[in-house]
Each structure stands twice: as structure tokens, then as C-alpha cells.
C-alpha positions in Angstrom: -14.4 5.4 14.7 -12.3 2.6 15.5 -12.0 0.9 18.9 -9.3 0.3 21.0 -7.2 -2.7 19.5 -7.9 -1.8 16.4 -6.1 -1.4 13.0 -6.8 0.7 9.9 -4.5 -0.9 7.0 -4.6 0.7 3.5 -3.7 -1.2 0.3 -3.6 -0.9 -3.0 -1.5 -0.1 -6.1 1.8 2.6 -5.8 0.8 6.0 -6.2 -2.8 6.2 -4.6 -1.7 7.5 -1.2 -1.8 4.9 0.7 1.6 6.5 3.0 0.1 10.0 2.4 -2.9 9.2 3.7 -1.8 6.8 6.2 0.6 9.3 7.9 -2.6 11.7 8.3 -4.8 8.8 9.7 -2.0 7.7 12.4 -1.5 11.8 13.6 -5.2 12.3 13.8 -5.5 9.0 15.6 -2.6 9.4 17.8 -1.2 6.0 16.3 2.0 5.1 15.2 1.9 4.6 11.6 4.1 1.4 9.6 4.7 1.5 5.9 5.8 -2.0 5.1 7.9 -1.0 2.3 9.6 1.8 4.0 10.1 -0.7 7.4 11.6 -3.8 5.5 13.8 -1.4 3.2 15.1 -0.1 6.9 15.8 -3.3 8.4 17.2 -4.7 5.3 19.0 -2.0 4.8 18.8 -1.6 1.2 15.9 -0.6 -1.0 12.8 -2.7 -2.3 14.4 -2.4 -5.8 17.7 -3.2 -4.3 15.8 -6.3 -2.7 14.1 -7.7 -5.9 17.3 -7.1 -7.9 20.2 -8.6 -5.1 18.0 -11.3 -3.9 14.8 -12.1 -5.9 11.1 -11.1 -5.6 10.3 -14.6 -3.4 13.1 -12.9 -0.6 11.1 -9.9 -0.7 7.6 -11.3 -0.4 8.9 -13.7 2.8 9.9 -10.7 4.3 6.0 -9.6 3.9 5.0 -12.7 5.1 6.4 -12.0 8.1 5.8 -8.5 8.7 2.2 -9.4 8.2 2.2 -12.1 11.4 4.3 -9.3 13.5 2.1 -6.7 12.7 -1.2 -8.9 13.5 -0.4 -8.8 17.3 -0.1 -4.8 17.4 -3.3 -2.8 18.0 -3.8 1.2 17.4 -1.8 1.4 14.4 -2.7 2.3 10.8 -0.4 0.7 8.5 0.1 1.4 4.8 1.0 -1.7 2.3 3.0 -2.5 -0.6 0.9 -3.0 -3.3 0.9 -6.2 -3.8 1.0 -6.8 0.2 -2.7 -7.5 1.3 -3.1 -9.7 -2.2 -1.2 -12.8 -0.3 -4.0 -14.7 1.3 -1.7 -15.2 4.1 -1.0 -11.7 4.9 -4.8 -10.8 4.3 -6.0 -13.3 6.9 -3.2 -12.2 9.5 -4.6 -8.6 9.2 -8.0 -9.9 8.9 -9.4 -8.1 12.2 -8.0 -4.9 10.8 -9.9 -1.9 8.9 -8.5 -2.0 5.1 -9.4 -0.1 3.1 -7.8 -0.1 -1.1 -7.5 3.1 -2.6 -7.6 3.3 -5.9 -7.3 6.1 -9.2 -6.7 6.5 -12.2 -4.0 5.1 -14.6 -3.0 8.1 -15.5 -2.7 9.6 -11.9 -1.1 6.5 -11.0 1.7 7.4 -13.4 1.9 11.3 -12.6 1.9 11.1 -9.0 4.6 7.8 -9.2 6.3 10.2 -11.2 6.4 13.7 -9.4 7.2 11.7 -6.2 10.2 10.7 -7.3 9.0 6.9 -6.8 10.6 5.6 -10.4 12.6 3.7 -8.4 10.2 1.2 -8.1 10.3 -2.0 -9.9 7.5 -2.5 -11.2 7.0 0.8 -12.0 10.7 0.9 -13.9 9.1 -2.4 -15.9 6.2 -0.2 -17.1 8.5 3.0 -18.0 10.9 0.6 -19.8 8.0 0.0 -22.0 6.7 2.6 -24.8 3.3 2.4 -23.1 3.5 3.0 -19.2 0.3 3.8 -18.3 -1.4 0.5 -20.2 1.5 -1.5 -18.2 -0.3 0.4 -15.5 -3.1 -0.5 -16.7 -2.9 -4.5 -17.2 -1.4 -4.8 -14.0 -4.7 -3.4 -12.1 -6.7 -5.4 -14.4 -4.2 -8.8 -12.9 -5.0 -7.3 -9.2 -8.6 -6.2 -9.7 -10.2 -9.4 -8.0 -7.9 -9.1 -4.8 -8.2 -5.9 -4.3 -12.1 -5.8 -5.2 -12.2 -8.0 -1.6 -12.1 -4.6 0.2 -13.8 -1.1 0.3 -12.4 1.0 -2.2 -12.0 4.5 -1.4 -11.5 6.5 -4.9 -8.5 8.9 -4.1 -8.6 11.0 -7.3 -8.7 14.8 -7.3 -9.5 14.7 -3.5 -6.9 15.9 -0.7 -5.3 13.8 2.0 -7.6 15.2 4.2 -10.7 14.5 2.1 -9.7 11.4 1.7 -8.9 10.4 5.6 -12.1 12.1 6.8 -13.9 9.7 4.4 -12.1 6.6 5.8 -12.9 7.4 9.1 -16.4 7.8 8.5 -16.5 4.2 7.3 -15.3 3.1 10.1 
């Protein structure tokens, strides 16, 4: 288990549980959990989508930036990452004293969990269901992200519960 001033930060792509999961981590640890999404959508008041569209990805990903350097100096937290989030070298080396962990699945549950969560919303996701293909948009765009996210333990989240999955997290810490 983690020690005191410690951090367990989960990454990956949308739709692998990385708020599911995180939510479950934080209760069991008696932390305060932080979705970055969820946070930057509150204090922008507007959604991620709403972000990209009104004022362009490069907005957004400063606003990461940040977050990342505020969220370096808090300790006993689990946070949960946008997915392209821990991919910015910048944000990766201000969480570098953390626990991360990328979860990871399939394609296809990618695009049925995005799906019966509600979560087309998303940008890129709404890129890949414009197209007549969805889940090889899915697909390609692991493939582009497959080197940063191979830089940390993956912990495979398909066909396992929440709890499966946290109990496993914690026991690599």
C-alpha cells in the first residue's frame, strides 16, 4: 500500500474506468478523489467538448498543464486523467512521484462502455462515431498512444469488476 504523501493516478484511454475505478480507490483509501476532466469542466464551467469546440484543443491542454503542477503538491489523493493527460511529458514529470497506473481494454469495450455511459459527448469519441468505422478510429488512436502509455503498468480492465480491478492496483502498490 501506498505511504503517506502519496498519489495513485490512473490514465489511459475513455472508457477503461479510470473514474470508476478511481472513485473506489479514493473511498477504500479514505482520499479525496480528482477527475481532471470532471474538475476543469467545473471550473470552466462548460464541458470538455464545449472547451475544444468554443476555444480550441491547445485552451484545453494548458488548462492540463496546470492542473498537473497544482495537483503535484497534494498528497493522499487518487486522481483519474483525461486520456490524453499523463501523455504530456510535462504533466507526466509533475506527477512523477505518483502511483500511475494505465488501464487498458478492448476496442470494442472501449466503444460499448463509451456508449452505455452516455459519454458520446466526447470529442474524440464523436470523431470516431462520425466515421462508418468507430471502433478502428478506436483502434488507430491506441495504436498513436501505445508508446506513452506503454511507459506505465498496465492493468487490463476487461470483463473484471471495479472491485477486481482496485484490489489488483493496490496490490501493486
Amino acid at each position: 500500500m501506498a505511504t503517506d504523501g502519496a498519489k495513485i493516478v490512473l490514465t489511459g484511454f475513455m472508457g477503461t474506468g479510470k473514474s470508476t475505478v478511481g472513485r473506489l480507490l479514493a473511498a477504500r483509501r479514505g482520499w479525496p478523489f480528482v477527475d481532471t476532466d470532471a474538475l476543469i469542466e467545473k471550473r470552466r464551467g462548460k464541458s470538455v467538448a464545449a472547451i475544444f469546440q468554443d476555444e480550441g484543443e491547445a485552451v484545453f491542454r494548458a488548462m492540463e498543464k496546470a492542473l498537473a503542477r497544482e495537483l503535484a503538491g497534494q498528497h493522499d489523493i487518487v486522481v483519474a486523467t483525461g486520456g490524453k493527460f499523463m501523455l504530456a511529458a510535462e504533466n507526466a514529470k509533475a506527477l512523477s512521484g505518483s502511483y500511475v497506473f494505465c488501464l487498458t481494454t478492448s476496442p470494442a469495450e472501449i466503444l460499448a462502455r463509451v456508449m452505455a455511459d452516455g459519454q458520446a459527448r466526447r470529442p474524440l469519441l464523436a470523431k470516431a462515431l462520425a466515421g462508418e468505422a468507430p471502433e478502428e478510429t478506436i483502434r488507430a488512436l491506441l495504436a498513436e498512444r501505445q508508446v506513452g502509455y506503454g511507459r506505465f503498468p498496465a492493468i487490463d480492465t476487461s470483463g473484471k469488476t471495479p472491485d477486481e480491478i482496485a484490489d489488483e492496483i493496490l496490490a501493486a502498490i
